[in-house]
N, C-alpha and C positions, 0 to 999 in steps of 0.2 A: 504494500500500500504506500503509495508517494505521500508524502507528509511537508508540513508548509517549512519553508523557507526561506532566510533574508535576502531581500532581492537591493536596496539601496540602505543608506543613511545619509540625512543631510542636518548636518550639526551648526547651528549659527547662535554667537555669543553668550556662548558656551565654556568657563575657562578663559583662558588663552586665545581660542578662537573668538574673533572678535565676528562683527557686521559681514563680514565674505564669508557667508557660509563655505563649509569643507565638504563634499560629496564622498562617499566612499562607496565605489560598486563592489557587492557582497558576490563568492564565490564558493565553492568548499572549501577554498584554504586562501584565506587573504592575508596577505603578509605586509607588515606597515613599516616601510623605513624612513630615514633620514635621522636628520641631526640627533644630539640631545636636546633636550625643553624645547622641540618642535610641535607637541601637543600630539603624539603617540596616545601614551596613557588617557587623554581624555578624551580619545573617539571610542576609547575599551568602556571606559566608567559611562559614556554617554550612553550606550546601549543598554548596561546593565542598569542606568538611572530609571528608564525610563520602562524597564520591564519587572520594576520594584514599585508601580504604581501601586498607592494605596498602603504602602509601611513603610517606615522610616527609612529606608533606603534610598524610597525615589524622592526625598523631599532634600530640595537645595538647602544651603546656607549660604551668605554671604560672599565665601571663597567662591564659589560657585560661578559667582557673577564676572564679568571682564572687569579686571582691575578691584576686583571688591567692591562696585558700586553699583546701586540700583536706579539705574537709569531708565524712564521709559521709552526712551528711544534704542535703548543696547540690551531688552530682555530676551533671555535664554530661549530658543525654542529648537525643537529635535524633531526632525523627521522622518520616518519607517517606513519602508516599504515593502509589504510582506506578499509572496507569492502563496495561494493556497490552494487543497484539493476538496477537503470537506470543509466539516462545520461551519457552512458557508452564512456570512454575513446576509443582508439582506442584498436583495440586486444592487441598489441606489451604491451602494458601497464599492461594486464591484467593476473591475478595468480588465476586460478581457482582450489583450494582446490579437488582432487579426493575423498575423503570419504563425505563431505557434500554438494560440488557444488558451496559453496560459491565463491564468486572475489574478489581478493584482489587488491589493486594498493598500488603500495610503493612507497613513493617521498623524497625528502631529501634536508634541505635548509644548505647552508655554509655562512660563511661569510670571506671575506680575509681581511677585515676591518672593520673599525665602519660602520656604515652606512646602506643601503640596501643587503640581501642576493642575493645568488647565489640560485635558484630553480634547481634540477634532477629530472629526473625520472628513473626508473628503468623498464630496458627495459626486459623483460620475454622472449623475442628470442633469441638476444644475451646474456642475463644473465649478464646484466653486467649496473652500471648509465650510464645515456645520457644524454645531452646540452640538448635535447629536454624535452619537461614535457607532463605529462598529461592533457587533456582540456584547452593547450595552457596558456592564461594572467591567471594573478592572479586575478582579480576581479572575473574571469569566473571559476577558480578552486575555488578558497573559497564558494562560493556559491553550489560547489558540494559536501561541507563537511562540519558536523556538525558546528551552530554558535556558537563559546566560548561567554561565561556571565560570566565575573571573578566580586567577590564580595571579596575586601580584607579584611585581620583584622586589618586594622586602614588606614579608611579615613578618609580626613578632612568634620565635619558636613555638611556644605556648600554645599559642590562637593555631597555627596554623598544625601543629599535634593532635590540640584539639576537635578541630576541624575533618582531620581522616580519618580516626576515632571513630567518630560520630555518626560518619558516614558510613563506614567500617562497621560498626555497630548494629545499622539498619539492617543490615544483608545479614547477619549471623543471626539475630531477631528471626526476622523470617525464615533462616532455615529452621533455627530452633523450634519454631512452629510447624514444620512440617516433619518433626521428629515422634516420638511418644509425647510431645507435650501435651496432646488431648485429654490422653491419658489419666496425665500428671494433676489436669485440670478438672477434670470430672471428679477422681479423688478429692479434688482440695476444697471443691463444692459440698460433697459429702458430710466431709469432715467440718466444713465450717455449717451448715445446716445443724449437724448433732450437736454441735456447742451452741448453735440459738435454741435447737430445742432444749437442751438443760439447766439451760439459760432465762429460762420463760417467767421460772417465780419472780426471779432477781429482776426482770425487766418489767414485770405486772407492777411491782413495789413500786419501781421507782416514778412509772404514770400513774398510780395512783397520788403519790405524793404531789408530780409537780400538775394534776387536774385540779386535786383538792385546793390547789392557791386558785389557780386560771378560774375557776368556777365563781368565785369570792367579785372578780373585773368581769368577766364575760359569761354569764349563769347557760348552761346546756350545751359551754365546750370544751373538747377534750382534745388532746395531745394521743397517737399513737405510734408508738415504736416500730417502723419495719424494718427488719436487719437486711433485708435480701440477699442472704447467703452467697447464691449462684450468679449472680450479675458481676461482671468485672473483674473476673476471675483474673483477667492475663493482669491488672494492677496489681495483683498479689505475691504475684512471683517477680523476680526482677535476677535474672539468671548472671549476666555481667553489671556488677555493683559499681564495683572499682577496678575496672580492666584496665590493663597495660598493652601496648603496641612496641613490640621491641623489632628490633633490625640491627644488621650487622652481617657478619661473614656466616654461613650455615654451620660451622665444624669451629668457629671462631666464640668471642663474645660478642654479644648484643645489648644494645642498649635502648632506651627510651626513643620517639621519636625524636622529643624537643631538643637532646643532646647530638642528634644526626647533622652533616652540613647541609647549609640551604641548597644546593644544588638536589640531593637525596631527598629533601623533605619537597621541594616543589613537583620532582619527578613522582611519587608516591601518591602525591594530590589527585593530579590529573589521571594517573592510574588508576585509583579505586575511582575515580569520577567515570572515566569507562567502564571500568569494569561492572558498574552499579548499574549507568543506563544498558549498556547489552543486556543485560541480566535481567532487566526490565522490575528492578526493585525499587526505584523512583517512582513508580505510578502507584497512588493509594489501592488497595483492592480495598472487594465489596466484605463487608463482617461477614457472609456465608459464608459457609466451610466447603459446601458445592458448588461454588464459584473456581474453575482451573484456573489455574496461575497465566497470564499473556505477559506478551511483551510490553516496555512500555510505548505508548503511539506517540508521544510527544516528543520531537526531536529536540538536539540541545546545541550550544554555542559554544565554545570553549574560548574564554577570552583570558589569554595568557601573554601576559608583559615577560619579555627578555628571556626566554627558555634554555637559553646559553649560559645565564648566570650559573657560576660556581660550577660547571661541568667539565670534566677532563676530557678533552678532544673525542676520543673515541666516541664518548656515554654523549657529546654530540650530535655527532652522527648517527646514533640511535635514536635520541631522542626525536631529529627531523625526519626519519625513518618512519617512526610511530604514529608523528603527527599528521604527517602527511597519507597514512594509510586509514587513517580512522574514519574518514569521510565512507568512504569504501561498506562502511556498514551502513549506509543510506538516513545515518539516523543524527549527526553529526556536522556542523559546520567550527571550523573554525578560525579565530582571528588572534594572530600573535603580531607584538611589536620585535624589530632583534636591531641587532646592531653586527650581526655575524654571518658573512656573507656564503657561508653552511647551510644554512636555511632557505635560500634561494634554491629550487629546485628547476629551472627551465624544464627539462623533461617531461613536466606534468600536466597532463590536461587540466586540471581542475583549482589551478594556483593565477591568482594573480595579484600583483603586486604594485604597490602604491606608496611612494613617496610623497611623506609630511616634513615639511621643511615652514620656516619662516623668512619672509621678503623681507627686503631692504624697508620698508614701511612698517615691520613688526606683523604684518598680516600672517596668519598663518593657512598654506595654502599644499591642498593634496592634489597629487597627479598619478593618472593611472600608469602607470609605465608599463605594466607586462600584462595581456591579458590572450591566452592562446588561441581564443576563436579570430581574434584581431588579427595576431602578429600573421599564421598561417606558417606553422613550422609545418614541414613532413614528417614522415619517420624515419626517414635518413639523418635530417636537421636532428630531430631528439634523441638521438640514438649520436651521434656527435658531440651536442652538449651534456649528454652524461659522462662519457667518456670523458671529455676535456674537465667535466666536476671533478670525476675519480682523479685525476692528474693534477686537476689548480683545483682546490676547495676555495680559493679566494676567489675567482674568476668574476664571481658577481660584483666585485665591487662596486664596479661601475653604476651599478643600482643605488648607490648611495649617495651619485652627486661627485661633481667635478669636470673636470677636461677628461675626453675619454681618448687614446688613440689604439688602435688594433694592430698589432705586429703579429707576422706571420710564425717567427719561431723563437727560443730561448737568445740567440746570441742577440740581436735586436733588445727584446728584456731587458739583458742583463747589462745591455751600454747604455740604453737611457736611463735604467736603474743607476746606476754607476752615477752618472749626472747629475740626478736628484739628492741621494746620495749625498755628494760636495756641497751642493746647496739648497738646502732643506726647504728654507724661508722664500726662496724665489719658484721654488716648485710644488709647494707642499699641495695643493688641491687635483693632481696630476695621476691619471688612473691607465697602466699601462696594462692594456689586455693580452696574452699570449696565445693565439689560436692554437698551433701547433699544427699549422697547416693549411693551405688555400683553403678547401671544401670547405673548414670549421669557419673561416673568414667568411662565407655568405652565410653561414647562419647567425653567426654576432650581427652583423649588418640589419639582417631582417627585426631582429630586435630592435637596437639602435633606431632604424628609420620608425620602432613603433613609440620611442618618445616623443619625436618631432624635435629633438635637438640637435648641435653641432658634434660633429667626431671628426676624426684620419684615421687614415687606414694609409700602412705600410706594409706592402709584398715585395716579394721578390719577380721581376718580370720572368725572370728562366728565357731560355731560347724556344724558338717554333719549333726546330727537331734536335734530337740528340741520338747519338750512335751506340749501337748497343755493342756485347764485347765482342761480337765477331766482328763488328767496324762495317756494320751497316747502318744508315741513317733515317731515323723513323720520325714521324710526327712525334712531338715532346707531351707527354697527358698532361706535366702542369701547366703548359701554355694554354691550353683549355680551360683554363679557369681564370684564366684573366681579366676574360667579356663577361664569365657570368658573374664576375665580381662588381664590373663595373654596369650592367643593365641592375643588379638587383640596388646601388647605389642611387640608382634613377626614378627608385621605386619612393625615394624618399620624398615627404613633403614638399621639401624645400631643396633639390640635390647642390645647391649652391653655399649649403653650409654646411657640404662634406668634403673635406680634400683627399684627394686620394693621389697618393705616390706612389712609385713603382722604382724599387732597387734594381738599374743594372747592369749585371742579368739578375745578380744577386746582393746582396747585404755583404758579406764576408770580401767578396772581388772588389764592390765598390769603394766601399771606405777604408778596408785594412789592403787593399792593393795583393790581398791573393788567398784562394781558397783553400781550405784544409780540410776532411775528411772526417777529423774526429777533436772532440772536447773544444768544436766551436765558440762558446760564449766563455770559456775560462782563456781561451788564446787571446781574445778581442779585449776580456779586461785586461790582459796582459800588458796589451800592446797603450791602449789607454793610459796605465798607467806611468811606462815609460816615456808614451810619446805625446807632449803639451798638443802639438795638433791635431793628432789624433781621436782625445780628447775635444778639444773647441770644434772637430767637425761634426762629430756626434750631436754635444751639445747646441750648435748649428742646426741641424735636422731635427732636433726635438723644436726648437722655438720653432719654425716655419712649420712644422707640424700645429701646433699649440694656437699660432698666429696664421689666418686664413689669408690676410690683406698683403703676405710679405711675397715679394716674388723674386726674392735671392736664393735659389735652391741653391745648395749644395753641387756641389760636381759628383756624380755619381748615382744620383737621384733624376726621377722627369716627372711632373704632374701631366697623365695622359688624358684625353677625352675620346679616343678615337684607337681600337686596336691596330689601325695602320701606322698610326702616330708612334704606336708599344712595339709594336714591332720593325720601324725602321731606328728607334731609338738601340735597340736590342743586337739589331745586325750593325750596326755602327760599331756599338761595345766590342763586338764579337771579333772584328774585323782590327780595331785597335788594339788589343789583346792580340794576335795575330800576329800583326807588323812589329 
């Protein structure tokens, strides 16, 4: 059974986010980058604010508001956009998509004070908000909309021990009920009945004593004692009093949660939080006993800040493993902020990614940067960018902001690294991508053009043919990938704020004047190092990489537009080299 889903968020003066409202398109796995205090964390709390209508969770304070002030021109309003299948609202409510059939319902909470919001809805007839909402009270909409699970990046030990506990708690409950405890409870019924019944004189006394007063104020009324033995049996037992949650090594010792590192205790969180809704022990059941146990149908949200924090690399990479697979159970969305470019999955159909940054104005402003029905990778493309994960886990960086340029292989890397490197301060916001390869170069690109920002891209040209060892001369395959670098370049927005260069034949021949076979990029730091111009030519090619407007290439380098252009630049090389 398909179950509803979050289909937008738009957050305005909210926090940090001021009057530009922030859009966030909801996915299985939306992943929130950029800065620090770019307002991450309060597009997590805004969701969770507003699905805590009706208790003290969804009700602002003060902080709440932009700058701490209640302004009626700058009040807080949040808006949801939920995709559903049943428990349908009424029509009036409902926006049914013509290309896919889907429904939308749009609702929107304000607040004109501290305190509790104002609920809308969005009426599809009149096209316009209404006082009225959809599926009426808030206990009874929250429940038709994915449950938030927010896991912060810094609880106190305690709270958050107590917290999986608790959780932890519920599910052993209900097994314990489906053990002998009927059993146990019918007994205790028994037994507590025959002590009312022996009990009977002692309790006649005492209503007779306290009638004989009441009669004296109120003449022909009486007080009667019912003990109700059998009712509320399961309040009578209470099987974990004062339970313990210990962890550690299995053959090892084990300790309390609250003494475990945060890294262990936030992983553990989210862990019984799946493992509770699979198990479908989050959904109340009915008091029958003839009732079978179901799944629970209400899907849930996992909003979890920084999932990196305190993890040793490997327990990493599992953790974005995990995350990224839970969707998968259909019942599951979720929304993490990171700062760790691990978490970036290209690969994945159901991931997209959005950077939150703040402008030169203080505005804080989200862009969708990766979204895979957009970008239009193959399975070649994906099946490339996981490989190149497994090889560069940093590879994403580029997702988090800066000058981006694309080099084809390590020696490249490792001399504009080198550069950087010397000077930190003139280079620091400078993000150098490693393909490890032409092919992998058009699928970075494809990305790239799905920002709509500037980048370069540096390859190697290679020649049209090369001789194989019996010293015959055959079309060259990487030269084949030179036009499809530059047609999918063209694919961009704007292809006039992409430079693209072309090494030739190659990087190694061009700037260190001759090529070597093996440990490439450790020869070229070499030579760097020894040699001051070898160095300033390097550093040369990265600024006019970096700077679009400069047109002092480097000797060694051609900016092409035209593979006849790549190619007589190429046989020229070829030819000098030669002589």
């Amino acid at each position: 059974m398909q179950r509803p889903r979050l289909n937008k968020l738009i957050i305005k003066n909210f926090r940090c986010i001021v009057h530009t409202p922030v859009e966030i398109e909801l996915d299985d796995i939306v992943v929130l980058v950029g800065p620090n205090n770019a307002g991450k964390s309060s597009i997590l709390r805004a969701y969770e604010v507003v699905m805590s209508e009706g208790s003290q969770a969804g009700k602002l304070t003060r902080d709440d508001f932009p700058n701490g002030e209640i302004r009626p021109d700058a009040l807080p309003e949040i808006e949801l956009h939920t995709i559903i299948y049943n428990d349908l609202p009424g029509q009036r409510w409902i926006h049914t998509d013509p290309s896919t059939g889907e429904m939308l319902v749009r609702e929107k909470w304000l607040w004109r004070d501290i305190g509790d919001p104002i609920r809308q809805g969005y009426d599809v007839e009149k096209g316009a908000w209404d006082a009225q909402v959809p599926w009426g009270a808030a206990n009874i909409a929250n429940s038709r909309r994915p449950q938030p699970h927010r896991v912060d990046a810094f609880t106190h030990p305690k709270e958050q021990s107590d917290k999986i506990l608790a959780l932890l708690l519920s599910v052993l409950n209900e097994r314990v009920q489906a053990t002998d405890y009927g059993l146990v409870l019918d007994k205790l019924g028994e037994l507590q009945t025959l002590i009312v019944d022996q009990s009977r004189p002692r309790i006649a006394e005492v209503e007779a004593g306290v009638n004989q007063i009441i009669s004296q104020v109120f003449p022909d009324y009486a007080i009667r004692f019912d003990a109700r033995p059998e009712e509320e049996l399961d309040k009578a037992i209470q099987f974990f009093k004062a339970p313990q949650l210990l962890m550690g090594p299995q053959d090892g010792y084990q300790s309390t949660i609250d003494r475990q590192g945060s890294g262990a205790r936030r992983t553990l969180l989210w862990a019984a939080l799946r493992y509770i809704s699979e198990q479908g022990f989050d959904k109340p059941k009915s008091r029958s006993k003839k009732t079978p146990e179901k799944l629970a149908e209400r899907p849930h949200v996992l909003l979890l800040d920084e999932p990196e924090l305190c993890l040793h690399p490997g327990a990493v990479r599992e953790a974005c493993r995990v995350l990224y697979d839970l969707p998968k159970t259909d019942n599951w969305q979720v929304m993490v902020t990171t700062h760790s470019p691990a978490f970036l999955d290209l690969s994945r159909d159901n991931t997209t990614i959005i950077r939150v940054e703040r402008t030169t104005r203080g505005e804080i402003k989200g862009t969708t940067l990766f979204r895979p029905e957009r970008v239009q990778l193959d399975e070649d493309d994906k099946q490339k960018l996981k490989l190149l994960n497994i090889c560069d886990p940093h590879v994403a960086e580029f997702f988090f902001g800066g000058n981006v340029i694309i080099v084809e292989g390590d020696t490249e890397y490792t001399a504009f690294q080198h550069v950087i490197a010397a000077q930190p301060g003139r280079y620091k916001n400078v993000h150098i991508i490693r393909a490890r390869g032409k092919a992998t170069i058009i699928s970075l690109i494809k990305i790239l053009n799905h920002f709509g920002t500037s980048y370069s891209v540096l390859h190697d040209s290679d020649l049209p043919t090369t001789v194989t060892k019996t010293g015959k001369e055959i079309a060259n395959p990487a030269w084949a990938h030179n036009i499809k670098i530059y047609q999918e370049i063209q694919q961009n927005p704007d292809p006039s704020h992409v430079r693209l260069l072309a090494s030739v034949p190659n990087f190694e021949a061009s700037f260190f004047g001759e090529e070597v076979s093996g440990e490439k990029p450790y020869n070229a730091l070499l030579e760097m190092q020894k040699s001051p111009a070898s160095f300033q030519t390097i550093e040369h090619l990265l600024q006019v990489l970096l700077d679009h407007s400069r047109p002092d290439l480097p000797t060694g380098c051609v900016e092409w537009h035209s593979l006849e252009q790549l190619k007589e630049a190429a046989v020229n090389a070829k030819k000098t080299r030669s002589a």
